[in-house]
C-alpha positions as protocol buffer text, in pm:
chain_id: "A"
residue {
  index: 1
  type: UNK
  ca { x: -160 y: 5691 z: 4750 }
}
residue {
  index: 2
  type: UNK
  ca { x: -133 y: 6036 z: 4729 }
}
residue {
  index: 3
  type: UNK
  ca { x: 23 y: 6020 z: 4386 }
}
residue {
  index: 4
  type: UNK
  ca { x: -289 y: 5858 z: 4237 }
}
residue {
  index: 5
  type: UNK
  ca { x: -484 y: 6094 z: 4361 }
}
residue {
  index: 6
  type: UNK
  ca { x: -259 y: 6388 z: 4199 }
}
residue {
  index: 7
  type: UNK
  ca { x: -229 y: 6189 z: 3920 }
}
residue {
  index: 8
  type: UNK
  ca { x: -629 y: 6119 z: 3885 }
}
residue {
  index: 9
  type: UNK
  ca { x: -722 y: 6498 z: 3968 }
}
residue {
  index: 10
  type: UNK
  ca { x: -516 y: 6632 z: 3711 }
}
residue {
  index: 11
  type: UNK
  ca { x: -638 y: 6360 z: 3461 }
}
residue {
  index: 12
  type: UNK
  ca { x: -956 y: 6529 z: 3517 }
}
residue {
  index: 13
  type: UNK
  ca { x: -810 y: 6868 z: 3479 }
}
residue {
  index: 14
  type: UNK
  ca { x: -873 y: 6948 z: 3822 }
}
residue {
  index: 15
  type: UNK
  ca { x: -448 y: 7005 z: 3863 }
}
residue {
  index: 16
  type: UNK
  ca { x: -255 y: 7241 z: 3645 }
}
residue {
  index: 17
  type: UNK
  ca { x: 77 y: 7132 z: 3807 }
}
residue {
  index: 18
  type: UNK
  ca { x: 147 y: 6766 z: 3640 }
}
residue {
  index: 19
  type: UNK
  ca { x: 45 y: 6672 z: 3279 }
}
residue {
  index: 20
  type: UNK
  ca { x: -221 y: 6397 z: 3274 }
}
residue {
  index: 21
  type: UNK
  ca { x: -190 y: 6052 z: 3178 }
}
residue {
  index: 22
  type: UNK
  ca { x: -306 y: 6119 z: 2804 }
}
residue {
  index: 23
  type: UNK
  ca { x: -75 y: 6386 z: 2786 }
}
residue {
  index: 24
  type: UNK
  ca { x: 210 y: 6163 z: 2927 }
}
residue {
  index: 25
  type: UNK
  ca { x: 140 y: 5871 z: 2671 }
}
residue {
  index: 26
  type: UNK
  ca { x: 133 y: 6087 z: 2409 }
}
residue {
  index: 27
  type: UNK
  ca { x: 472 y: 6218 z: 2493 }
}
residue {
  index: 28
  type: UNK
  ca { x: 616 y: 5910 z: 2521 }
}
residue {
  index: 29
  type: UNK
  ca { x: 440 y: 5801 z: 2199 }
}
residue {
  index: 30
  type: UNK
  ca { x: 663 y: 6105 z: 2040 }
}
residue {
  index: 31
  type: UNK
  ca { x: 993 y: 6021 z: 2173 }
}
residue {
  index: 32
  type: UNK
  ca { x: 1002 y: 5709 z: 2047 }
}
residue {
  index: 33
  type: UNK
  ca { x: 885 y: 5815 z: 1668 }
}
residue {
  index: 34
  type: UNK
  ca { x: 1184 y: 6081 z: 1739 }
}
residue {
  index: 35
  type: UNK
  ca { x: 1392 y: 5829 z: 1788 }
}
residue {
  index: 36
  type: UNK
  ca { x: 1332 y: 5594 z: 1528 }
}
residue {
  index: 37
  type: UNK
  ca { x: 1327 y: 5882 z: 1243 }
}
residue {
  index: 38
  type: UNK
  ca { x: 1653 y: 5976 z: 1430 }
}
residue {
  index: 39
  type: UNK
  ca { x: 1759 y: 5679 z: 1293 }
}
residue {
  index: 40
  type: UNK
  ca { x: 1654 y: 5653 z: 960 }
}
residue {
  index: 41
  type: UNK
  ca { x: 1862 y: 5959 z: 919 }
}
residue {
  index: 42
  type: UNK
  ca { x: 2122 y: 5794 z: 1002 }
}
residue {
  index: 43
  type: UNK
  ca { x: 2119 y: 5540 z: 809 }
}
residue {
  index: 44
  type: UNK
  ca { x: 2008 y: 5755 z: 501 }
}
residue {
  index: 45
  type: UNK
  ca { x: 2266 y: 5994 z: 571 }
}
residue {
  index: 46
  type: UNK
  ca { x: 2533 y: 5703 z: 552 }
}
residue {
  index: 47
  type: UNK
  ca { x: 2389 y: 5609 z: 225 }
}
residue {
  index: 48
  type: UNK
  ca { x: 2416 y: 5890 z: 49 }
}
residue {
  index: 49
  type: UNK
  ca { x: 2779 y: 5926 z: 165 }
}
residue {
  index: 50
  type: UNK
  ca { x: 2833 y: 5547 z: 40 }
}
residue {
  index: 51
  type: UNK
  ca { x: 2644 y: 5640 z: -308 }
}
residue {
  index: 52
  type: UNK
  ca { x: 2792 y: 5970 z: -354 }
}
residue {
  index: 53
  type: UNK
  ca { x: 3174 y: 5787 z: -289 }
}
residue {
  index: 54
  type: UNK
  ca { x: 3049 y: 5509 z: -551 }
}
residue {
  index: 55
  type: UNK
  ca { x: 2941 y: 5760 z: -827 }
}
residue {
  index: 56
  type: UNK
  ca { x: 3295 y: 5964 z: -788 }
}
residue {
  index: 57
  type: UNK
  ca { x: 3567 y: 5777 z: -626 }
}
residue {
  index: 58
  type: UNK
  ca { x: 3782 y: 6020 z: -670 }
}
residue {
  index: 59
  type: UNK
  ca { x: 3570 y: 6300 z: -440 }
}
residue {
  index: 60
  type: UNK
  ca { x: 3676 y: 6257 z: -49 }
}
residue {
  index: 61
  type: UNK
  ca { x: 3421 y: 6257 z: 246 }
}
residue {
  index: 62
  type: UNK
  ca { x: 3549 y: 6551 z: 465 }
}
């Protein structure tokens, strides 16, 4: 109980000590799109190496 009522004070700005619920979400929100573009760097990294071995065979990946 008294979490929610931490929680709802600071969601009213009342608490400088925890980040409110908006502020939580939208962190969350972030992490995820970090992930994901994490990922699509991957992926794009891996096919430029794949390209870039099909337009000169003879070049090595190091």
């Amino acid at each position: 109980m008294r979490n929610w009522i931490r929680q709802a004070e600071a969601d009213h700005g009342e608490r400088d000590d925890r980040p409110s619920t908006s502020m939580l979400e939208e962190n969350r929100r972030l992490a995820k799109e970090n992930a994901e573009l994490r990922r699509v760097n991957d992926v794009l990294r891996a096919a430029s190496a794949f390209f870039a071995s099909e337009i000169d065979p003879t070049r090595r990946r190091s």
